[in-house]
N, C-alpha and C positions, 0 to 999 in steps of 0.2 A: 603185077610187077611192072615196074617202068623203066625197068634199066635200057632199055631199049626203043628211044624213042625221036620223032623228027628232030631234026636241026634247029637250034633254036638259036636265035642274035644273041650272043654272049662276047661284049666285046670287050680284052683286057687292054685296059691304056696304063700310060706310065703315068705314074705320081709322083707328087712332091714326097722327097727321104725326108721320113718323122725320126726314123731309127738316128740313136747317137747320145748326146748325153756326155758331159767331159770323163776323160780319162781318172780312171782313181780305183786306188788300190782297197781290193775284195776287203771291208774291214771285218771287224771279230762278228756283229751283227749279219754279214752279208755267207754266201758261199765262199769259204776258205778251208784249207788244211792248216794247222797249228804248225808253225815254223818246226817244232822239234821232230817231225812229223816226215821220214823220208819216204819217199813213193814204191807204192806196194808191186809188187809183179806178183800176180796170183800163180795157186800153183795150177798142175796140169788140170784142167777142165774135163767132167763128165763126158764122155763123148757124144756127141750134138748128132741129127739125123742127117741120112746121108744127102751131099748134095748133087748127083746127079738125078732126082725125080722130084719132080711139085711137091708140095707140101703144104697142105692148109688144114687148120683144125678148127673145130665150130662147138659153140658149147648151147646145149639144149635151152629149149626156150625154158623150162624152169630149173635149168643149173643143175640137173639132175648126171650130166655125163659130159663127156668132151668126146669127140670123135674124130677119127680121123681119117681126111678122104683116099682113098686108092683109085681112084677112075671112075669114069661114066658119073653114076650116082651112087655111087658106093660106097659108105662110110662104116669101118669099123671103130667099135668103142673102145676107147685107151684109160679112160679113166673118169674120176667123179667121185661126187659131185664136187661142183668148182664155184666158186664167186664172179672167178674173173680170168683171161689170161691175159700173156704179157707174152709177144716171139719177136726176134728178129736175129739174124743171120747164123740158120739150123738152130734154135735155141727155142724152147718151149718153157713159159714156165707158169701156173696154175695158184689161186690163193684158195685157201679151203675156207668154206662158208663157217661163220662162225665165227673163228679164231684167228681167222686173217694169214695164218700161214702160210709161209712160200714154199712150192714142192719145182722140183726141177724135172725135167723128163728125159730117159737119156734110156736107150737098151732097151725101150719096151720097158721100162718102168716110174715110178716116180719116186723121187726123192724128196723130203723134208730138207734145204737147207738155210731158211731162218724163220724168225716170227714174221710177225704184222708187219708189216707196211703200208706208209700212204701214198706208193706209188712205187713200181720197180722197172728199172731200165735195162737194156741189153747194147752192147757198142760191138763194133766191129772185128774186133780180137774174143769176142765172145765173154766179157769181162760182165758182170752182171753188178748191178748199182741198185740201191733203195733209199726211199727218204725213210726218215724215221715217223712213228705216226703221229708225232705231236710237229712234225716237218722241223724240227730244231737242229738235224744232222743228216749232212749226205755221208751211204754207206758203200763200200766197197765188200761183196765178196771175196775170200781169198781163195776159193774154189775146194774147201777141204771143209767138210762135216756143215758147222751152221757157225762159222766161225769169218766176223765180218769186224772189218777195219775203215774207223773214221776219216772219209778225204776230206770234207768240210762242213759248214756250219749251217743255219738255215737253209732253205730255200723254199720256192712256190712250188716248182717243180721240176722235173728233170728229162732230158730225152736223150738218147745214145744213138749214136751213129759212125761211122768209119771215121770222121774225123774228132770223133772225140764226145766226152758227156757234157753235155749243157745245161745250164742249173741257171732259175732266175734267184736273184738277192729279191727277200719280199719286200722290205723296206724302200727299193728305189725300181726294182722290176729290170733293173740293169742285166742283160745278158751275158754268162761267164762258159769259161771253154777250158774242161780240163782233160789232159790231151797223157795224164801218168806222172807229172814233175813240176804240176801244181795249177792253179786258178788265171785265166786272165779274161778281162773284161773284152768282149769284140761289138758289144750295140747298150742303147737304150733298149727298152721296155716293149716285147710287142706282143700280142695275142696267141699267136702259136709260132712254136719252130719245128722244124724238120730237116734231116738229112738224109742223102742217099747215099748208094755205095760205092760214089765216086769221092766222098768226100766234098761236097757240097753242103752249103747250110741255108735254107731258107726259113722265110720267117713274115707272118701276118704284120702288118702295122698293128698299133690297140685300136685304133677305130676299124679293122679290116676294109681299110678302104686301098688296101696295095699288097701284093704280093714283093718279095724285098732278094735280093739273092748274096749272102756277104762274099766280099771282096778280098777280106784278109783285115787289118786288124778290129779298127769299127769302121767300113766303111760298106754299107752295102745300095747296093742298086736296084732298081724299080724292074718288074720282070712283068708282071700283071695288075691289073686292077683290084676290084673288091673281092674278095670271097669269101667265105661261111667257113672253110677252113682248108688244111691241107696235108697232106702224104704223101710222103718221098720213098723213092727205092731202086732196086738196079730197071726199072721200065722208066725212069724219071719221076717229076712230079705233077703227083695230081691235087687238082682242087676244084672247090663245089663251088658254083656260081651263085652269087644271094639271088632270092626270086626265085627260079626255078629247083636249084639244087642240081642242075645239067654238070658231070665230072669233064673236065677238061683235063687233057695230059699235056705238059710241057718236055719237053725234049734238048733244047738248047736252041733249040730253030723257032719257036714260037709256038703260040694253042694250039691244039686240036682239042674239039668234040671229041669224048668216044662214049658218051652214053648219059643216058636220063637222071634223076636222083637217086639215092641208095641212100640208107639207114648206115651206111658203114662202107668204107672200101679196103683194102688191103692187096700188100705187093710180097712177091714170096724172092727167097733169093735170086731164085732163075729168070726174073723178069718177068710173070706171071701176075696178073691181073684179076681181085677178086670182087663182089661187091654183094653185099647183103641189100634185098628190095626195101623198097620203103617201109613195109608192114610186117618185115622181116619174117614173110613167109616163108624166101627160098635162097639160095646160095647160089651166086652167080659166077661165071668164068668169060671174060672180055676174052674173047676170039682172036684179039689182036689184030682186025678188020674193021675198019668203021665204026660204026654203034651197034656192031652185033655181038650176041652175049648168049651162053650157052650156059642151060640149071644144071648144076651139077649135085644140087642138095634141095632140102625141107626148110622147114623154120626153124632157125636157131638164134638165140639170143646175141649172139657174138662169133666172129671170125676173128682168126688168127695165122696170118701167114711169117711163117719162119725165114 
């Protein structure tokens, strides 16, 4: 494992802003709701796990279970076999091998509530999103049975966060923000996005040669240099340095180190800090100290912090 290791020179400079691209309204090709089309409020949501204890779930290295940890090293099995999960703010949710199936988790159990998807998102009001799997339509949950309603049209792909679901248009890679009351463009085109649960949005340039932080409409600012990719959440944001793969946390104050590469990292509501080793041997838990890190797990294929 190497999550835990020297200091290494990683140093984030500011960049020239690539993000941007003129102002223009989401067309029928792009991310959009149909004008007739008024903004959904789902109903009342399954109820999600509880948030005063950690939370992190891991799914077998051959997809055979999901589990989920209680302390120390101690993970009991909640369910299986899975493809994949998908969690964020108490929200768990599982696709079934096979048939692509979304199940939802709530009570110690799991739920069926839609087909296939090529990709499913979670926001911050707990609203749950999916592409459709030809990516031809972004889908809204209305929280009742498997019953889901169109917010808009293509996209590449989608990520949810407290301030809202982000969807690229595939044809221009144009960045759009729907916040419940419709579509609006805030950047050009960039490699990855993420937010946290301050309502923050950051975001890779396409050459990842800049970490980017938006400002409010399209205007966003240079926060770091290059990196391999990134993940936001209530500990801030993290991102992997190219070359090493060394996880840097941002804060609002600038970098810190706090540990070596990882196969995966992940952040739980509470501000908990996860990371799978590079050979994804073992499940790790950042200490919140330095670059020290503590196993909390085996090999598993994938983490998921809620």
């Amino acid at each position: 494992m190497n999550l835990r290791t020297k200091l290494h020179k990683v140093l984030f400079t500011t960049a020239a802003l690539v993000f941007g691209g003129a102002l223009v309204a989401a067309p029928a090709t792009a991310v959009g709701r149909p004008a007739s089309e008024a903004a959904i409020a789902p109903a009342t949501l399954p109820t999600a796990m509880a948030s005063s204890s950690p939370f992190v779930a891991a799914l077998a290295p051959d997809g055979s279970g999901v589990y989920d940890w209680t302390g120390g090293q101690s993970w009991t099995p909640i369910g299986g076999p899975a493809a994949t999960l998908y969690a964020g703010y108490r929200v768990l949710l599982a696709t079934a091998p096979g048939t692509g199936n979304v199940l939802y988790y709530s009570s110690g159990a799991w739920t069926q509530i839609g087909g296939a998807g090529a990709q499913f998102a979670i926001d911050g009001q707990r609203h749950v999103y999916a592409l459709t799997p030809d990516k031809n339509a972004v889908m809204e949950w209305t929280g009742v049975g498997q019953s889901w309603i169109q917010i808009g049209g293509p996209a590449s792909f989608i990520v949810g966060g407290t301030a809202g679901l982000i969807a690229a248009a595939p044809d221009t890679g144009n960045v759009m923000l729907f916040t419940g009351n419709g579509w609006t463009q805030i950047g050009g085109p960039g490699a990855q996005f993420a937010e946290d649960d301050q309502g923050n949005i950051y975001g890779l340039t396409p050459d990842k040669s800049a970490v980017m932080e938006w400002n409010g409409n399209q205007s966003w600012t240079p926060i770091g240099g290059p990196a391999d990719s990134i993940v936001a959440g209530p500990a801030g944001l993290l991102a992997t340095a190219p070359g090493t793969g060394n996880v840097m946390l941002f804060t609002g104050n600038g970098w810190t180190q706090i540990g070596g590469p990882g196969a995966q990292f992940a952040e739980d509501s509470n501000g908990d800090i996860y990371g799978l080793t590079p050979d994804k041997s073992a499940v790790m838990e950042w200490t919140g100290v330095g670059q020290s890190w503590t196993q909390i797990g085996g090999p598993a294929s994938f983490i998921a912090a809620p």
